[in-house]
DRENKERO-140373 format. One record per atom (N, C-alpha, C): residue number from 0; residue in three letters; x, y, z. Coordinates in Angstrom, 3 decimals, decimal comma. Last residue first. Layout:
{seq NUM	type ala	px X	py Y	pz Z}
...
//
This chain:
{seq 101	type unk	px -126,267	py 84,568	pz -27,974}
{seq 101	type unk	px -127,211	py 84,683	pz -28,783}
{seq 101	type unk	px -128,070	py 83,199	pz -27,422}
{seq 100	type unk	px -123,901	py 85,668	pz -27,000}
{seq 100	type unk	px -123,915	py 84,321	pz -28,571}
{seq 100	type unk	px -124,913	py 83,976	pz -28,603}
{seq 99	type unk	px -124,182	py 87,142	pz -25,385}
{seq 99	type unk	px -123,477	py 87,768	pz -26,474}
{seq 99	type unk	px -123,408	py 86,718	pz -27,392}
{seq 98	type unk	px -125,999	py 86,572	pz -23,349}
{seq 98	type unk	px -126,514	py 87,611	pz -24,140}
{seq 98	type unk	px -125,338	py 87,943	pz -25,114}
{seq 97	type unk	px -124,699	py 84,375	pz -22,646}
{seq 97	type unk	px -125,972	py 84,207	pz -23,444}
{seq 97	type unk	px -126,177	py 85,012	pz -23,708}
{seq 96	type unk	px -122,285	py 85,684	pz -21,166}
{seq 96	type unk	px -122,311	py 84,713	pz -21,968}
{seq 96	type unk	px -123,398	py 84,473	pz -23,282}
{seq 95	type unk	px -124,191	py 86,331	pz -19,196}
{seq 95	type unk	px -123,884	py 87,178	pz -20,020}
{seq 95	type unk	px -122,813	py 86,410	pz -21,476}
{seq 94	type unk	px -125,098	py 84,228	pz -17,959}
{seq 94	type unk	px -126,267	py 85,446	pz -18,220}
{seq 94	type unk	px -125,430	py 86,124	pz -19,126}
{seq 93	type unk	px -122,693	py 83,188	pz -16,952}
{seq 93	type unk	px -123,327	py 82,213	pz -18,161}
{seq 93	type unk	px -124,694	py 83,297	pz -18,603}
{seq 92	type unk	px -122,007	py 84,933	pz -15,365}
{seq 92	type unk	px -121,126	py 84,853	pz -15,986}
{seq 92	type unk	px -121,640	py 83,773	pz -17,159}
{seq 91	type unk	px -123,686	py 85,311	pz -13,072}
{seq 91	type unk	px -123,778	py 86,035	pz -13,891}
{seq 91	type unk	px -123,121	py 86,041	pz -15,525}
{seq 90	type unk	px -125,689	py 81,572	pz -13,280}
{seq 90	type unk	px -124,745	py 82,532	pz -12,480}
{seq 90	type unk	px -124,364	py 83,591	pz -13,199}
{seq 89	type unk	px -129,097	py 81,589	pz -12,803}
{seq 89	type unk	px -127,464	py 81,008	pz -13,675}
{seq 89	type unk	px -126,727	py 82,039	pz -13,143}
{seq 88	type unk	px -131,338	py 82,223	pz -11,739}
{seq 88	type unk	px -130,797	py 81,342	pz -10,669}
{seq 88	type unk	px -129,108	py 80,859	pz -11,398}
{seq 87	type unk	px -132,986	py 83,843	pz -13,553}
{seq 87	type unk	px -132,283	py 84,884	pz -12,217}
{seq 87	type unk	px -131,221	py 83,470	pz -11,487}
{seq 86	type unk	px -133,434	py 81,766	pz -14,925}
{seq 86	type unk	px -132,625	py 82,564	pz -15,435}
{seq 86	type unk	px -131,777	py 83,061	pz -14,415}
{seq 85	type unk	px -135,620	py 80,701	pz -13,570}
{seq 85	type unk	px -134,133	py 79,684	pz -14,024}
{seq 85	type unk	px -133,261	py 80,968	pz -14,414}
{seq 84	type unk	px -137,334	py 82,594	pz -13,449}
{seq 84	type unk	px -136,500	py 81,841	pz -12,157}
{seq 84	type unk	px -135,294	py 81,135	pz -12,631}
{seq 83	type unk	px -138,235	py 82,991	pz -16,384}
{seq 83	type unk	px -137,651	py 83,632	pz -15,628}
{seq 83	type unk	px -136,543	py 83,629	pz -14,275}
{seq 82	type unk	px -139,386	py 80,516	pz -16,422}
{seq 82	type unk	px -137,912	py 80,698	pz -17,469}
{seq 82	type unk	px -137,398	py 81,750	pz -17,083}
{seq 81	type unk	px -141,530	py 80,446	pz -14,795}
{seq 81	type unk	px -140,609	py 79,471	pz -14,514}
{seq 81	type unk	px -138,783	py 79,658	pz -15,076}
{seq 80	type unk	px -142,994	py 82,516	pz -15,740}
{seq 80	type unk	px -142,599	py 82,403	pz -13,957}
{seq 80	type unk	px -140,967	py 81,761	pz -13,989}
{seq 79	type unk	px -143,588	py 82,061	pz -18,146}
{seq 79	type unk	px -142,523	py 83,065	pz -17,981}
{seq 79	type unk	px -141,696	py 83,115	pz -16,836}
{seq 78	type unk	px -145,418	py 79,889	pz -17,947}
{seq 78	type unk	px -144,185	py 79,577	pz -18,160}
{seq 78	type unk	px -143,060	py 80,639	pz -18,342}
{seq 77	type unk	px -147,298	py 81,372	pz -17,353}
{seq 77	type unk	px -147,045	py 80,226	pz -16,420}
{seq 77	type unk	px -145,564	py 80,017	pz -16,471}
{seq 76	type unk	px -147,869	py 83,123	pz -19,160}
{seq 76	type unk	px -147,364	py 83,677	pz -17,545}
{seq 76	type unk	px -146,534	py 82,741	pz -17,010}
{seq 75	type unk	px -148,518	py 81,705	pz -21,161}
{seq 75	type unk	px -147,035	py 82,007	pz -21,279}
{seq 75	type unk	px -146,823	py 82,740	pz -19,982}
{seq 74	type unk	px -150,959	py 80,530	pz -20,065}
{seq 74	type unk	px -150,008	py 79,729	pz -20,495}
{seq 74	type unk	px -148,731	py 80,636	pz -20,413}
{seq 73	type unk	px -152,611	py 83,511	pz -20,218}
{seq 73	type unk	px -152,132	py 82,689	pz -19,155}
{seq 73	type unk	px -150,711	py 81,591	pz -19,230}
{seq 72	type unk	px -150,060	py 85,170	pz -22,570}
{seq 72	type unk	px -151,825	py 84,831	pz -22,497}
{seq 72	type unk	px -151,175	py 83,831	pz -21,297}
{seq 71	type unk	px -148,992	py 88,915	pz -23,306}
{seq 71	type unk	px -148,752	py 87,644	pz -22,886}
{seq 71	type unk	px -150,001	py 86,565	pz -22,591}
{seq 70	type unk	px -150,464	py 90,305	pz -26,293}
{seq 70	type unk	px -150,747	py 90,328	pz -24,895}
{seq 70	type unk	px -149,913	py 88,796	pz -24,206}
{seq 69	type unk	px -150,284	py 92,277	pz -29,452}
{seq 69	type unk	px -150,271	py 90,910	pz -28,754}
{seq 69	type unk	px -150,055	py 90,898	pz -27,298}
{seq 68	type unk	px -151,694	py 93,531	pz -32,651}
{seq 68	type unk	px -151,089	py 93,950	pz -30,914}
{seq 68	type unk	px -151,225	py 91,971	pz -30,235}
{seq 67	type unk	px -150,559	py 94,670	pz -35,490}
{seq 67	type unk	px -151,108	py 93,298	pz -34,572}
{seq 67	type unk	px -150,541	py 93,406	pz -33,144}
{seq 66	type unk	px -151,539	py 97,430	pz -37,986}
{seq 66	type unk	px -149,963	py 96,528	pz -36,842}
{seq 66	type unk	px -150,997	py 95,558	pz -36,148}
{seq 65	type unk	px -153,216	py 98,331	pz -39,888}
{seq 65	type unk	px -152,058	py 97,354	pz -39,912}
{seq 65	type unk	px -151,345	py 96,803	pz -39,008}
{seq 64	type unk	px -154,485	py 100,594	pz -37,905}
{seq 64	type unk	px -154,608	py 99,667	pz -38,607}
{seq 64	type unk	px -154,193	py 98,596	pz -39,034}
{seq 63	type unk	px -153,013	py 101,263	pz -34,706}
{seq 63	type unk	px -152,290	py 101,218	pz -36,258}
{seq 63	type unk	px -153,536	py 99,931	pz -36,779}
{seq 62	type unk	px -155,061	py 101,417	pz -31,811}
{seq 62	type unk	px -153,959	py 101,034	pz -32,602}
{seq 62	type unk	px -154,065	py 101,257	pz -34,222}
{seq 61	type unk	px -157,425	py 101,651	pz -30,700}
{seq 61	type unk	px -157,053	py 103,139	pz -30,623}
{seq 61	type unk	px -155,821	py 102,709	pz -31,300}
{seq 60	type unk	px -158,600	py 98,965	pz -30,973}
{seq 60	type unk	px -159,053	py 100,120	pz -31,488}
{seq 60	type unk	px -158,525	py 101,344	pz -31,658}
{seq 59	type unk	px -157,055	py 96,284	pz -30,581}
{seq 59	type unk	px -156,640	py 97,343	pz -30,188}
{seq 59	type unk	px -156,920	py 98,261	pz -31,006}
{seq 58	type unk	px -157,551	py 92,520	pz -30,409}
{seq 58	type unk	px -158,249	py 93,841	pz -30,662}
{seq 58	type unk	px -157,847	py 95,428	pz -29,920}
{seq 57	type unk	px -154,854	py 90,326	pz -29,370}
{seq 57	type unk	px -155,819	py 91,186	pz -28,759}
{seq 57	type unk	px -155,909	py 92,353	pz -30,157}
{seq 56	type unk	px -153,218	py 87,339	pz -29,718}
{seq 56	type unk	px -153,398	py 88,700	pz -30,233}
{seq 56	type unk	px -154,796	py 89,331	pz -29,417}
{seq 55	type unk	px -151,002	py 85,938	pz -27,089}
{seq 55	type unk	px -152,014	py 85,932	pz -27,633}
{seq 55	type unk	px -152,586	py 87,489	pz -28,580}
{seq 54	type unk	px -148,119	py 84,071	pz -26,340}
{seq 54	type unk	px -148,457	py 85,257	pz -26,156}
{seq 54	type unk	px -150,231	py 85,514	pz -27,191}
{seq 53	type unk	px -147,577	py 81,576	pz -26,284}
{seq 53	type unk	px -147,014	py 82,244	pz -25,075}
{seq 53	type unk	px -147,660	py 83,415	pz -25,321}
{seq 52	type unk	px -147,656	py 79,678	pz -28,151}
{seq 52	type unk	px -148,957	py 80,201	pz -27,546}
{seq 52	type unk	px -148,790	py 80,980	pz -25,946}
{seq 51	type unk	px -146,007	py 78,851	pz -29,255}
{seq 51	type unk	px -146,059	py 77,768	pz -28,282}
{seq 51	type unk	px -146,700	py 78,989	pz -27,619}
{seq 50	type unk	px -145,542	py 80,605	pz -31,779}
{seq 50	type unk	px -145,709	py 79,194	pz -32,071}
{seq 50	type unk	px -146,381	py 77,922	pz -30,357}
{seq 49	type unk	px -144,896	py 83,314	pz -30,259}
{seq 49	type unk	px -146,751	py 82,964	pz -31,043}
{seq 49	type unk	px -146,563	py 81,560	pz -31,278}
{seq 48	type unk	px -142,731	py 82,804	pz -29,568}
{seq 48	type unk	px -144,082	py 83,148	pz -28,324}
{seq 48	type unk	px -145,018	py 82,980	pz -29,236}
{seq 47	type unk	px -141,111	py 82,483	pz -31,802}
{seq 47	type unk	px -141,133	py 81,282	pz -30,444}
{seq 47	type unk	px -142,339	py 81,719	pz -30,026}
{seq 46	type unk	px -141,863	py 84,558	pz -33,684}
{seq 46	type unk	px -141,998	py 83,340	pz -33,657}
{seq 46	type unk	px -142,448	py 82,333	pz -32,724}
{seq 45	type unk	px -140,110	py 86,764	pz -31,591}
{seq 45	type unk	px -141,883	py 86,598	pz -31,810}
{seq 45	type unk	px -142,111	py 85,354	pz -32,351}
{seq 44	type unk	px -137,962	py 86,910	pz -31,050}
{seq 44	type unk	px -138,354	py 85,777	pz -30,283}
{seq 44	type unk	px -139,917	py 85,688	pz -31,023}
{seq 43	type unk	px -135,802	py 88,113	pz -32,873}
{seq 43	type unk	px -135,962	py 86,552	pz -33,204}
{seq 43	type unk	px -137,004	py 86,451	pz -32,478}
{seq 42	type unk	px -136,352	py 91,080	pz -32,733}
{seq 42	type unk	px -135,775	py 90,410	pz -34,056}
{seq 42	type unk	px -135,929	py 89,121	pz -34,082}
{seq 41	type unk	px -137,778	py 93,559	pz -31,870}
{seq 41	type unk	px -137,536	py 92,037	pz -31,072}
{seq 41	type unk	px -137,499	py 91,258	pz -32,780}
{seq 40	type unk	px -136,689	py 96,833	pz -30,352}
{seq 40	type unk	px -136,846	py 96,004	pz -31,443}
{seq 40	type unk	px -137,085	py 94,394	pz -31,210}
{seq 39	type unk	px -138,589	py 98,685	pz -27,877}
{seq 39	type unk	px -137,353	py 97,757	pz -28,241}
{seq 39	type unk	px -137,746	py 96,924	pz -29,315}
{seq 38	type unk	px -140,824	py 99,537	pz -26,654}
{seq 38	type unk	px -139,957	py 100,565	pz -27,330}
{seq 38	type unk	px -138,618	py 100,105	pz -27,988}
{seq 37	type unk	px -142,103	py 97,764	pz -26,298}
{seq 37	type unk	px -141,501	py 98,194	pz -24,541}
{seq 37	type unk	px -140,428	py 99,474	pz -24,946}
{seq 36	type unk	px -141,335	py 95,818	pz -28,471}
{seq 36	type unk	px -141,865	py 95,614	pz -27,077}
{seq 36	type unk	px -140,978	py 97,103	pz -26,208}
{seq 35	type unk	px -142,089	py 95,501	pz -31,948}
{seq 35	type unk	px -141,505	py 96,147	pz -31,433}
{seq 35	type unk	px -142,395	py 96,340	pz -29,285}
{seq 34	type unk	px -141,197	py 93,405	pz -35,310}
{seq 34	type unk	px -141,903	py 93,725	pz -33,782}
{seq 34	type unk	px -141,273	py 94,595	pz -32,974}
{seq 33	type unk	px -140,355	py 93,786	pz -38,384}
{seq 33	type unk	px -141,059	py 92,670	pz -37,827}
{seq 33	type unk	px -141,806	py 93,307	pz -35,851}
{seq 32	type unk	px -139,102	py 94,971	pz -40,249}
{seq 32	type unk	px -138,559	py 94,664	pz -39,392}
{seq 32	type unk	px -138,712	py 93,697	pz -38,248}
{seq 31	type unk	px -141,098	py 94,984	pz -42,556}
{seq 31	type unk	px -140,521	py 97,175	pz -41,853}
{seq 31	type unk	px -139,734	py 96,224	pz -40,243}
{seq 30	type unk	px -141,813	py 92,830	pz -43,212}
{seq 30	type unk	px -141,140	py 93,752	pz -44,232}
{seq 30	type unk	px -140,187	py 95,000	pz -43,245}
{seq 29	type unk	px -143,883	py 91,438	pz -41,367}
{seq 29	type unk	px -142,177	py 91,254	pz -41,520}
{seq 29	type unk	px -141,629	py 91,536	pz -42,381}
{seq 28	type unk	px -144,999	py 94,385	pz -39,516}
{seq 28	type unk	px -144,707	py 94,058	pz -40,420}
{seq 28	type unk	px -143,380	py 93,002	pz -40,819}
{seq 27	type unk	px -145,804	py 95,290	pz -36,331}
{seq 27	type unk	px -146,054	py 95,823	pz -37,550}
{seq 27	type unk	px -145,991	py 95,167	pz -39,129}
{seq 26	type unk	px -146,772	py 93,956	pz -33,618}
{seq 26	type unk	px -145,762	py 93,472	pz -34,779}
{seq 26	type unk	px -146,439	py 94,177	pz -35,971}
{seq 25	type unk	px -145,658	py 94,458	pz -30,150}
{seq 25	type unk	px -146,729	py 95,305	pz -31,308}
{seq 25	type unk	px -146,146	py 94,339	pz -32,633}
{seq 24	type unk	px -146,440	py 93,867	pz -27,210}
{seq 24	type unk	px -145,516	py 93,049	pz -28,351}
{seq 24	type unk	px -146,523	py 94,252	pz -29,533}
{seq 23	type unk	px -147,100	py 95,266	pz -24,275}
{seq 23	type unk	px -147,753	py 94,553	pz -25,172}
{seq 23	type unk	px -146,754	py 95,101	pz -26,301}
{seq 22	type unk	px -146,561	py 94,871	pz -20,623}
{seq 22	type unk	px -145,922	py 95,768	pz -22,125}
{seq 22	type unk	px -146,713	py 94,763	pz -22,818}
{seq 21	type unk	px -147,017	py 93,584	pz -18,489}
{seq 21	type unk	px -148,400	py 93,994	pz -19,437}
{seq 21	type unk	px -147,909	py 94,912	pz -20,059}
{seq 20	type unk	px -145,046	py 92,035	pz -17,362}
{seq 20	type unk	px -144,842	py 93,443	pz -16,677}
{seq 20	type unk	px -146,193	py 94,371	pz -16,949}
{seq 19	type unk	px -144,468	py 89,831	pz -18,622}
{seq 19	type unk	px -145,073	py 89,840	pz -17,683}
{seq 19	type unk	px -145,348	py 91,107	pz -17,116}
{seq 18	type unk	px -143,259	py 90,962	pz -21,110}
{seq 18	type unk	px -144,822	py 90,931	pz -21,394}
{seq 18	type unk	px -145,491	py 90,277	pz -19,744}
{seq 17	type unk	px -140,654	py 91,739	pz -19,751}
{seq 17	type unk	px -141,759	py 92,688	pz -19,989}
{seq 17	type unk	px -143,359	py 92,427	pz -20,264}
{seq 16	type unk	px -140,355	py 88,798	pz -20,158}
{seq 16	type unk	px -139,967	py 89,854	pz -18,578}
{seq 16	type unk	px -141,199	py 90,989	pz -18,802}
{seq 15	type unk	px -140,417	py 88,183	pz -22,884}
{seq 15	type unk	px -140,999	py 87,626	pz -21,427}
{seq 15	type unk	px -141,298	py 88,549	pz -20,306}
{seq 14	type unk	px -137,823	py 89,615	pz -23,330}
{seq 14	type unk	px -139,584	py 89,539	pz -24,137}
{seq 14	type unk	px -140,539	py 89,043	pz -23,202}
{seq 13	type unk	px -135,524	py 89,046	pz -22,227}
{seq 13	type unk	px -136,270	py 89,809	pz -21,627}
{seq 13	type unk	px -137,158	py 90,512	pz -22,387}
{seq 12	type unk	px -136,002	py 86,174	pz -22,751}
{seq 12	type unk	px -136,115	py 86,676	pz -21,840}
{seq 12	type unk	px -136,312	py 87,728	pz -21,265}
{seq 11	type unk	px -135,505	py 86,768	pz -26,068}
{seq 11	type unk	px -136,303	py 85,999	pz -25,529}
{seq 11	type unk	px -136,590	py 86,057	pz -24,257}
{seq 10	type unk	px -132,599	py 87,563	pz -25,478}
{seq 10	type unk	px -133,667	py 88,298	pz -25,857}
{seq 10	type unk	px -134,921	py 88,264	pz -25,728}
{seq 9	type unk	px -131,317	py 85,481	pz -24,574}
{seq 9	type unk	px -131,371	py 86,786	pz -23,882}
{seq 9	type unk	px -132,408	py 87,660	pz -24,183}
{seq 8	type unk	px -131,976	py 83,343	pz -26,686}
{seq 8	type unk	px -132,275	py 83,566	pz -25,251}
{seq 8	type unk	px -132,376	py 84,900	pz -24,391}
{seq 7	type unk	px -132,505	py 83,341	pz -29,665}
{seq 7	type unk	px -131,726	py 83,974	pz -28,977}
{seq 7	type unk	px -132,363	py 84,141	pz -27,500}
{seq 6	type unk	px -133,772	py 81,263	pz -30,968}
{seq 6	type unk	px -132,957	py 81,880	pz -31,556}
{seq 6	type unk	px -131,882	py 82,508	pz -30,737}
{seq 5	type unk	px -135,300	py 78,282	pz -29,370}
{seq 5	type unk	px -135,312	py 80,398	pz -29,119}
{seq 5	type unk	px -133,960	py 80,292	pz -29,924}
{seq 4	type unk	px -135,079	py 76,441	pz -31,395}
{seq 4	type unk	px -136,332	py 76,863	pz -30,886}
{seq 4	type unk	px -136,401	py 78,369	pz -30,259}
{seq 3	type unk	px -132,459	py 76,494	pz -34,312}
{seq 3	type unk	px -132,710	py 76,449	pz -32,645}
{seq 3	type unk	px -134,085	py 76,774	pz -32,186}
{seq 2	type unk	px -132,766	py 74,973	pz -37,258}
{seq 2	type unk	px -132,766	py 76,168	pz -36,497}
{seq 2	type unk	px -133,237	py 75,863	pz -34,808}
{seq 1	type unk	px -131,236	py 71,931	pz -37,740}
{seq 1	type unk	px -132,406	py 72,632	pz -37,539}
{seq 1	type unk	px -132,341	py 73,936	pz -36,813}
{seq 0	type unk	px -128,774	py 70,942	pz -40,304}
{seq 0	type unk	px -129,057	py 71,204	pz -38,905}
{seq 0	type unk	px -130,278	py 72,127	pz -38,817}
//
């Protein structure tokens, strides 16, 4: 069986949420844990947003040598709008559902 495309939805959403908000995704290392948004760890979604170009790297001079700063990029606005609305529109009881099986 093939690994799922978002690993984990809840999380994935609210990776989104924030990179609509212009929190920027930092990814230090996939040794020291892999990424960190908004002061929050992000364990599955970075994959998904860099594979389907939801989020884009940006040059950050006053940043960590080593770490990779990343910026939501038009495309993933577009489609944050949308995965966002669907979200706010499930009822609370399948929102939370998804945030405990992933």
């Amino acid at each position: 069986m093939s690994a799922p495309i978002i690993p984990h939805r809840g999380e994935f959403i609210d990776a989104l949420t924030a990179l609509r908000k212009g929190h920027v995704l930092v990814h230090v290392s996939d040794a020291a844990g892999g990424c960190v948004l908004d002061g929050s760890p992000v364990y599955h979604s970075y994959p998904t947003l860099r594979r389907y170009g939801l989020i884009g790297e940006f040059e950050n001079p006053l940043g960590f040598a080593s770490a990779r700063y990343y910026r939501i990029t038009a495309h993933g606005r577009e489609f944050a709008e949308r995965a966002c609305r669907a979200w706010r529109h499930r009822p609370l009881w399948q929102r939370l559902a998804v945030r405990f099986t992933g």
